[in-house]
N, C-alpha and C positions, 0 to 999 in steps of 0.2 A: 832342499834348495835354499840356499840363504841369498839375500837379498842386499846389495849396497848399496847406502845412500838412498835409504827407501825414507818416505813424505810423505806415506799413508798416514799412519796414525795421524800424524798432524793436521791428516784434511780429511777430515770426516766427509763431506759432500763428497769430493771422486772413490773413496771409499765405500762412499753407499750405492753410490751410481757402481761398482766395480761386483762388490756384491750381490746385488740386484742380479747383474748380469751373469757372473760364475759363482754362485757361492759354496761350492768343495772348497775353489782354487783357494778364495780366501778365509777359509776358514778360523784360518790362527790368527790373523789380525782382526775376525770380529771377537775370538775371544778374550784377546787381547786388552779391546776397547770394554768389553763386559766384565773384565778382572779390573779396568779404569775405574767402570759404575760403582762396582761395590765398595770400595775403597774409599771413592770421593761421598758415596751413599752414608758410609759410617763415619765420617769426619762433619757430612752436612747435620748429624743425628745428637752431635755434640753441642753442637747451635742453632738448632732451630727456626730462629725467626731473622738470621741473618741470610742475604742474597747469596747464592753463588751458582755463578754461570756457566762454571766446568760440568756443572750435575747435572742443569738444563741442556748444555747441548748431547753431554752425553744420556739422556732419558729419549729425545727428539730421534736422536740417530739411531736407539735401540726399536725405538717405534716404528722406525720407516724399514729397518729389517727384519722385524718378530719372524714375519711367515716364511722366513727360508731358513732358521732354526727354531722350530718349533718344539723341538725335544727342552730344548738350552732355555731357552725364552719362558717357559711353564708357568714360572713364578713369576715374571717379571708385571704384571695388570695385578694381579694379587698386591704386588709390594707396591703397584701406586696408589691403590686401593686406600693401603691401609696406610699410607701416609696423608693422603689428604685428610680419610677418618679422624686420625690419630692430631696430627697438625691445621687443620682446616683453618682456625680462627687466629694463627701466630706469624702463618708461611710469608712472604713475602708476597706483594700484588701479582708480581711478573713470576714469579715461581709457580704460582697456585695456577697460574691462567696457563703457564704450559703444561702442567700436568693434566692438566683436563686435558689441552691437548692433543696430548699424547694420548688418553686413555680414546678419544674420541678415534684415533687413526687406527688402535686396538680393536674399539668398535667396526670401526667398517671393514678391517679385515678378519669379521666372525671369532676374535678371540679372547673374547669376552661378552658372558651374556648380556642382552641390553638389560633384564630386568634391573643384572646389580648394578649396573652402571647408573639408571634413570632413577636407582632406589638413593646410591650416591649423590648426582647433581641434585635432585631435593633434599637434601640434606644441606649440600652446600650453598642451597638460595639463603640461609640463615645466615652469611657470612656478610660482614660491613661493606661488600666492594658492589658498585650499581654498574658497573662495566661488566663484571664479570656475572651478575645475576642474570643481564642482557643477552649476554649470549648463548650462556645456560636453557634460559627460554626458548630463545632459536633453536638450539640444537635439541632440545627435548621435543619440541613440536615436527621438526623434519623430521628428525628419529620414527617417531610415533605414526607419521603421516606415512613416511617409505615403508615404515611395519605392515600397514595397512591397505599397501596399494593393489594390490591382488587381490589377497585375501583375506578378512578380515580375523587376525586371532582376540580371539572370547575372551581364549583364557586367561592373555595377557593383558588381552585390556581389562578384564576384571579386575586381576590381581593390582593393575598399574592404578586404576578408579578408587579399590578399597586401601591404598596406599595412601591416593590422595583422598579421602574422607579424613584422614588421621592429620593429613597437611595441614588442614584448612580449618584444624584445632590448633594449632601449633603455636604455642605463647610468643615467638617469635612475630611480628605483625606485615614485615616483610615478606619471609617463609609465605604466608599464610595470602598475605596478596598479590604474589607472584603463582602462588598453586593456584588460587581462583584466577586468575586470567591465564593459565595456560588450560584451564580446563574448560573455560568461551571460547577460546581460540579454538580449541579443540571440535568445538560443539558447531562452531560457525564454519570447519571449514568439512561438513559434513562426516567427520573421522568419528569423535564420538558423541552421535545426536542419538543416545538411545535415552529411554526414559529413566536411569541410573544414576548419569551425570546429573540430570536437567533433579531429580531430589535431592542431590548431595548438596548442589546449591539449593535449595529450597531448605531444605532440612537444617543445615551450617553454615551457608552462606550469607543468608539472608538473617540470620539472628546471629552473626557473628558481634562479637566485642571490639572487632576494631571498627570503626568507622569507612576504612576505606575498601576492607574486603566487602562489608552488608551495601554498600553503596555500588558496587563493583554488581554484586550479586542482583539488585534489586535493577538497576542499568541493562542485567543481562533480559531480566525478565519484560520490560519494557520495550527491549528491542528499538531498532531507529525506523522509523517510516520510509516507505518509500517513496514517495514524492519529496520530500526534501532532497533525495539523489537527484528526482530529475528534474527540480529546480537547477539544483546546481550545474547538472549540465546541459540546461538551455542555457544558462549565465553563462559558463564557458562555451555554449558553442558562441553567443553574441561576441564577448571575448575574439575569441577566434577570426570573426566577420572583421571585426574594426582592424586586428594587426592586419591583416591582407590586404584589406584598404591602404592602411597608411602606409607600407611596403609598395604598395604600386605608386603613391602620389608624392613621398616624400624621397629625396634620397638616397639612394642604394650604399647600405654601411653593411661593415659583418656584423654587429650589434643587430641591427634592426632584421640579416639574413638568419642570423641564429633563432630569434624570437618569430621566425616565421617558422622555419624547420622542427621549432617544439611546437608550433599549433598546428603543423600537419601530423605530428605525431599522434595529441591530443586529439584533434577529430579522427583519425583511425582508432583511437582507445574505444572515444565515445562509439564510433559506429559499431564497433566489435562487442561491446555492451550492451548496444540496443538488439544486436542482432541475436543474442544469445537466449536460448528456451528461459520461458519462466518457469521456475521450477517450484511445484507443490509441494511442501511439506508441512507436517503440523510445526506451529510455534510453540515456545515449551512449555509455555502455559495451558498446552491440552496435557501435555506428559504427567500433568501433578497427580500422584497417588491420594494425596488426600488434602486436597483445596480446601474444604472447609476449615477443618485445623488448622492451616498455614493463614488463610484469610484471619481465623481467629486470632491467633498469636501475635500476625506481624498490626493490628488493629490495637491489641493489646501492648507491642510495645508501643506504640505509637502516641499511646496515651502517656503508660509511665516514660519514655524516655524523654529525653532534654537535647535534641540535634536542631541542628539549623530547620530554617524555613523549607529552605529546597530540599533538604532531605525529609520532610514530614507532609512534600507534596508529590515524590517518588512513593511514599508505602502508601499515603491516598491512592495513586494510582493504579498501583500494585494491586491493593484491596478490589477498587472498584471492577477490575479486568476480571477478578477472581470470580469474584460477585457475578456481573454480567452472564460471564462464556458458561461457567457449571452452574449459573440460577442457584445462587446458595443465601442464604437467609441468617443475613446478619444486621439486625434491626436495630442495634445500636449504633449505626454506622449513619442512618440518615438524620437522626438529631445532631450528629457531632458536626456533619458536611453543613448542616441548615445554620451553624453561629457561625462561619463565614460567609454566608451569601449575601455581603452587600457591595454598593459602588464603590467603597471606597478602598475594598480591600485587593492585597498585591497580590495578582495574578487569580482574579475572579471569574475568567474567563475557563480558565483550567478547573477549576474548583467544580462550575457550572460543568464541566465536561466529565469529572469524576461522577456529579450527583447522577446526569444520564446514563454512564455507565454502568451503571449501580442496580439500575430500572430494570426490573424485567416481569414479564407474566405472572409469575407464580409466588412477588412479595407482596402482600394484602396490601388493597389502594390505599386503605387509614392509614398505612405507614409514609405514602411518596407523598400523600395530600399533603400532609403540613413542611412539607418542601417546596410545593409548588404555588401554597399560600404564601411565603414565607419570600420566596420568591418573586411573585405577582406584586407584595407590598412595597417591596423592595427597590423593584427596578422598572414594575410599569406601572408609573404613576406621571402624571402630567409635569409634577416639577422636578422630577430627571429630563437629560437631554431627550434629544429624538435616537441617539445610538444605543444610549444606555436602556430606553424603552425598548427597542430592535432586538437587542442582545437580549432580556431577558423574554422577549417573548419567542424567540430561536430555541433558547434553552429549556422555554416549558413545552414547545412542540418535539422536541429530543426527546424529552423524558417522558412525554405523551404518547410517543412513536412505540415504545417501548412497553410502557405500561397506561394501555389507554384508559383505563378504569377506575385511575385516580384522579381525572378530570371528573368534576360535579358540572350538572347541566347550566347553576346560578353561575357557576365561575367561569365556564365557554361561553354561555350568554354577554357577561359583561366584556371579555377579551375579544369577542366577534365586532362588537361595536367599533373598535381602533381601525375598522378597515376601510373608513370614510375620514381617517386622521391626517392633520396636512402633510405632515411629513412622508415623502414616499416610502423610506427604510420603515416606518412603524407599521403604515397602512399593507406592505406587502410581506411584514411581519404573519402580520394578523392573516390576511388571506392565505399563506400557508397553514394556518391552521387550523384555516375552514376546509382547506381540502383534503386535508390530515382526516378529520373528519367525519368527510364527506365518505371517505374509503375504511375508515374502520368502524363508526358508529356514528350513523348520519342522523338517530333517531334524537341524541343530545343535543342537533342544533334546532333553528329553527326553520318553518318549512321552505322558506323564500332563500332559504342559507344551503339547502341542498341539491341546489343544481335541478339540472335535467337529470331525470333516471337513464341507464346505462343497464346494459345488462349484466356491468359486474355489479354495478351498486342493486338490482334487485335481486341477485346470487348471493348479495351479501345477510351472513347472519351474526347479530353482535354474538358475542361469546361470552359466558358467564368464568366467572372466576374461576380458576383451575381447570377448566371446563376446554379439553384437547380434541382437535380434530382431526380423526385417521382418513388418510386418501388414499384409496387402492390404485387408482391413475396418474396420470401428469397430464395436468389441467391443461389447454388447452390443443390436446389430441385432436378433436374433432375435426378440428382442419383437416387432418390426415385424413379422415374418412373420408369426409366432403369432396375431399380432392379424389381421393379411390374410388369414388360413387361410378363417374365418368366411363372410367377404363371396364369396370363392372361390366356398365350397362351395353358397351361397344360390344363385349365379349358374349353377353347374351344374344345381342342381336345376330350376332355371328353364329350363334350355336341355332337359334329359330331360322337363319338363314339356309343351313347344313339340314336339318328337320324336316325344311319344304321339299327341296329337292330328292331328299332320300324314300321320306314315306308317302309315296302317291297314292298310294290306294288307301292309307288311313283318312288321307284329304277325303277323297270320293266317300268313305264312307260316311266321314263328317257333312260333307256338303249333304246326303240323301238322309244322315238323320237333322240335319236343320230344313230340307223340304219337306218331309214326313211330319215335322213339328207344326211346319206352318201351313199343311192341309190339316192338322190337327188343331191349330186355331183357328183356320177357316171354319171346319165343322162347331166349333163351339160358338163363334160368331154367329154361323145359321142361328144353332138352337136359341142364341138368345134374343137372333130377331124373330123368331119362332113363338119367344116369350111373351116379347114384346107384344107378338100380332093379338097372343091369349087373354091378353087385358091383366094378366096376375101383379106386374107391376104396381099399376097403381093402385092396389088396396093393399101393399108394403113398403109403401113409399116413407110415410112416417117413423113406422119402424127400422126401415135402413138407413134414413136419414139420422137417426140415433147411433147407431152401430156406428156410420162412416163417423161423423164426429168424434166418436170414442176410440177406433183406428186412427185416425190423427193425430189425435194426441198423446196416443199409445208409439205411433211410430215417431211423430217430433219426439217424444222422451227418450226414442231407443236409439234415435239419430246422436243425439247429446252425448246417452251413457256408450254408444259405440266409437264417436270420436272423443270422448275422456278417455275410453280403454284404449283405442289406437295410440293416442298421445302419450298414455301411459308405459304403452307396449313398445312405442319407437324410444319414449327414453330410457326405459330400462336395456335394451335393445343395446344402444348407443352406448347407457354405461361399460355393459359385457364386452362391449365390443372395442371399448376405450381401454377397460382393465385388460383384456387377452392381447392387443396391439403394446400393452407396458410389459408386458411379462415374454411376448414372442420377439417381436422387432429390436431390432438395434436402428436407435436413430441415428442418422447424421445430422454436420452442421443446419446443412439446407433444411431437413425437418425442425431440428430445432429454433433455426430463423423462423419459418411459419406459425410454430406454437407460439414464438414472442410477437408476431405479427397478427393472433389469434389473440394475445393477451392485451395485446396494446388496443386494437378494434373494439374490443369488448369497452372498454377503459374511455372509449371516444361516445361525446352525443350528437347532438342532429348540429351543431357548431365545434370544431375539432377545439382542445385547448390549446392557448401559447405556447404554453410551457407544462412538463408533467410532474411529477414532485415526488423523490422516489421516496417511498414508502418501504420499504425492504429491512426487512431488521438487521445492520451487520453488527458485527464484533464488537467494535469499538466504536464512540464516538469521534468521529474529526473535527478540528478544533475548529474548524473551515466553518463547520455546519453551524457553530455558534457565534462566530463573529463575522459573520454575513452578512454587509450590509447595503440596501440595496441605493446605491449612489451615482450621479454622475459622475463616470468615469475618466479622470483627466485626459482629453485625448494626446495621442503623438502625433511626429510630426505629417507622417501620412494622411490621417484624419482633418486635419486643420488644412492640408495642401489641397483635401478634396472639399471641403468645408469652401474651400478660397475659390476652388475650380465651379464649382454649385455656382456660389453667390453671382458670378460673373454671367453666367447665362442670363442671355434675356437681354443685356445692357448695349451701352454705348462702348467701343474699344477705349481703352484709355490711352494715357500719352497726347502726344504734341496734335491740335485739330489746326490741319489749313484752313482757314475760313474765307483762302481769296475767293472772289467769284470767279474769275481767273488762273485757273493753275499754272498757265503759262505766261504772267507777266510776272515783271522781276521781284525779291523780295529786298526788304528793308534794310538796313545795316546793323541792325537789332537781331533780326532773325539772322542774318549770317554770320554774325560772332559766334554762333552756338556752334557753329562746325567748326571755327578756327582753333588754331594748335594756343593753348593756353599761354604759351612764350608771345604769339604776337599781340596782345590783348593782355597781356600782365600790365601792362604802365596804366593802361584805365582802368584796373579792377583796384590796382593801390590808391586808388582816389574815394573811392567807394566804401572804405571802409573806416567805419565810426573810430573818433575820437575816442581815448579814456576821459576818464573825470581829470587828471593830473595835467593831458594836455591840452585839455580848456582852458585850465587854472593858469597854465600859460601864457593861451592865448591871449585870452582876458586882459593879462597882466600887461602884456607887450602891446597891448591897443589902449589898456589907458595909459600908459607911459609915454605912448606917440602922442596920443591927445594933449598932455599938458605939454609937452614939447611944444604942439606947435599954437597953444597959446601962450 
């Protein structure tokens, strides 16, 4: 069947659309368009780095119909393969970017492996173009993500990870910071968070040559906090509040309706945020294989290298987190933190917050002491401010918190004193540090410095150096029994109540052996008035009265040694019964509210405190905890309105007082201008108003000028 006047070939789009749809019918005109390709493919192969648009559209058009000649098509992802390989660095911008393209549409119709594809676009991140590396990104990250949404393949993503180990050498510094941020990417959007990736950057990342992959890398390990999110979005919901406002009070514009339509959007983000599970997982600084050696190295470069400030206060950080979470022992790290800790230096705050991190149990006190001297000298002394005294005494209760054992008792003794100092921030400095203390080693202060006893504080045992305490329970269980005791006891009662009614005749037989007993002390009673009557008595009066003396004190001793062993016996009792409740039961919330309601009790004396001071060792320091200071708070304007609303109680009303005696006689002309409309009363109020200097000078003038006049 031949065709006249046919305008296929010319229009590729109804073409493809034609295809799509029948493609027997058209068969001769795709191959038609594909005897186009090669033609135009071997004339583009003669110039290389010149544009041509016939070969783009005819590559687009072959793409968009691979999968309905799949015999024909074979080679065709091979030859784009090996032109971008072959051409990568000469092609033209818009050439290069449709052939990925195209190889991408190849991708999602399974006809071509991703591996070589994903092997391809890293390779092509080496290429001069930042548009094109952009999207590359995107599409290796989707790619990788849709790989992964079922099921997770191993094998690919190993082979794709030990790919990128090789990346992230790569003399290229582009190459090598685009492979390290698709492999964060990767890690943050939970696809590959095994502990694989989280070394590669550890291992190459982090000791890279370029500046901005090791900074990239060392960024990843630092992570962002999250309370700076929800700073930011209490800012934005406040945000939020004022457009709404000003949309109700001010004029209705589409400007002002658009800006309201994106803060409803914006509060549904935020609420859809808040609403969303928090999710546990380890940070990838649990993931490290070997923290010690990476602590050591990146310490080591730290010394030899020569990078900016902020970057020599990211590998501090780095270091001290290392230090901290694995307790690893790297004791030349607190000299080198100790030649920055003064006032004057930039960003000492942060510095203070590495040395705490750094602190933990098991690094010998002689090593944090001369940091916390160094410290003390530094920053709490009378002629620094009252903030700068605050902050350094924040920072030594951090690293106290941590490692209580390098406090000495002469240097708690002298820091206790500051808690009668004028400044409030120093004086509640100091008192956290008495209650620091007071719960780890109350024996270092002195006695009027440790409170009322508590019954955690006399549970409490200092702990010697390295010296670990195993607990086979979860402290404050007891509750749990306490509360169990109850139900016990109903239940017994219930069982003696079942007892009475069923064995009547053991009753009877009880009741006749307790009357049998007690004609059997009746008869003994006789004999011993029997005794009495015989006179034997008293010529053993002396000697019994010896005897009973020494039963006395035989029985008060055995009274003593029975309730030590009862006491003994109900707390061992207690523990078994604490350890078998951890090991059998599942707790819930509600139980576990009671244990923290059991811990907090403990923690209270015969006067509850203000405020409690947590004690708890976590992770990190926050920065919070060292620039805490404790001040009057500027109020807003709700505080100051009730501030206004207070003061006024108790008073006289204010505003205008009638003082006739008279309410009902007439008022003055004075007093009724104050209600008249300011138009009728304008001509007398221009009289009342002061002269300049200039028209004095006037006046003056024109009154002595009449004067000589009229003499």
């Amino acid at each position: 069947m031949v065709r006249h006047n046919n305008q296929l070939p010319d229009n590729l789009p109804q073409l493809q659309n034609l295809i799509k749809r029948d493609p027997d019918s058209y068969r001769d005109e795709f191959l038609q368009q594909f005897h186009h390709f090669q033609s135009v493919l071997d004339i583009f192969r003669l110039e290389p780095d010149k544009e041509n648009k016939s070969l783009c559209e005819s590559i687009m058009f072959l793409a968009q119909v691979a999968q309905c000649y799949l015999e024909d098509m074979a080679t065709f992802p091979q030859t784009l393969v090996d032109l971008l390989k072959t051409h990568s660095t000469t092609l033209d911008p818009e050439m290069r970017n449709t052939f990925c393209r195209a190889l991408i549409l190849l991708r999602n119709k399974n006809l071509i492996s991703p591996l070589d594809l994903l092997e391809l676009f890293f390779q092509l991140l080496r290429c001069p173009d930042k548009a094109l590396r952009t999207f590359l990104e995107n599409h290796i990250i989707t790619d990788i993500k849709n790989m992964n949404a079922k099921n997770k393949d191993m094998k690919l993503n190993s082979t794709l990870q030990s790919f990128m180990y090789t990346m992230l050498r790569d003399t290229n510094p582009k190459a090598a910071k685009m492979s390290a941020d698709i492999m964060i990417e990767l890690y943050r959007k939970q696809i590959w968070n095994d502990a694989k990736t989280v070394n590669v950057l550890a291992n190459v990342g982090c000791f890279s040559k370029v500046t901005k992959v090791m900074v990239a890398s060392l960024k990843f390990f630092l992570g962002r906090d999250q309370e700076e999110d929800s700073d930011d979005d209490s800012d934005r919901e406040v945000d939020l509040k004022g457009i709404m406002m000003a949309t109700k009070v001010n004029k209705k514009t589409r400007k002002r309706q658009k800006q309201l339509d994106a803060a409803k959007k914006l509060y549904v983000q935020a609420k859809k945020k808040k609403s969303k599970p928090v999710a546990f997982n380890f940070s990838a600084i649990h993931l490290i294989h070997n923290p010690q050696g990476m602590a050591e190295n990146l310490f080591k470069q730290l010394q030899d290298g020569n990078e900016r400030f902020e970057v020599k206060l990211m590998h501090l950080d780095v270091i001290s987190r290392l230090i901290g979470i694995h307790e690893l022992f790297l004791f030349s790290f607190y000299p080198y933190v100790a030649r920055f800790i003064k006032p004057h230096q930039r960003q000492v705050t942060r510095i203070l917050q590495f040395a705490a991190q750094a602190s933990h149990e098991l690094v010998p006190p002689e090593m944090i002491e001369p940091v916390i001297k160094t410290l003390v000298n530094n920053f709490v002394t009378e002629r620094n401010s009252s903030d700068v005294m605050a902050i350094g005494l924040n920072a030594v209760r951090e690293i106290c918190l941590r490692c209580p054992l390098a406090m000495t008792e002469d240097l708690l003794r002298d820091l206790v004193m500051y808690k009668n100092y004028k400044e409030k921030s120093v004086m509640m400095a100091s008192k956290s540090l008495i209650m620091l203390y007071r719960e780890q080693i109350p024996t270092l202060l002195a006695k009027k410095y440790r409170g009322r006893p508590t019954e955690a504080s006399v549970e409490i045992k200092p702990k010697r150096y390295g010296e670990v305490t195993a607990i086979d329970h979860i402290p404050g269980t007891e509750a749990l029994l306490r509360e169990d005791a109850p139900a016990l006891e109903q239940e017994k009662e219930a069982a003696s109540d079942d007892s009475d009614w069923v064995d009547v005749d053991s009753s009877d037989d009880e009741y006749g052996k307790d009357s049998d007993s007690d004609d059997a002390s009746d008869g003994e009673d006789d004999d011993d008035d029997d005794s009495d009557d015989d006179g034997e008595w008293e010529e053993c009066s002396e000697e019994e009265e010896v005897e009973d003396e020494e039963e006395e004190q035989n029985s008060e001793a055995s009274k003593v040694a029975d309730s030590k062993r009862k006491k003994d016996d109900k707390t061992l009792n207690t523990a078994e019964a604490m350890q078998e409740l951890a090991l059998t039961k599942i707790f819930t919330d509600a139980d576990f509210a009671r244990i923290e309601q059991e811990r907090v009790k403990k923690q209270v004396t015969h006067h509850s405190r203000k405020r409690q001071l947590e004690t708890e060792r976590s992770e990190f320091v926050k920065l919070d905890a060292i620039e805490m200071i404790y001040k009057r708070r500027k109020a807003d304007r709700e505080e100051r309105v009730e501030s206004i609303k207070k003061g006024r109680e108790g008073r006289e009303k204010f505003g205008y007082r009638d003082r006739r005696q008279n309410p009902h006689c007439s008022k003055t002309n004075r007093e009724k201008m104050k209600n008249k409309n300011f138009g009728m009363v304008r001509h007398k109020a221009r009289g009342k108003v002061k002269k300049s200097f200039r028209e004095k000078q006037l006046a003056l003038r024109k009154h002595l000028t009449q004067q000589k006049k009229m003499k």
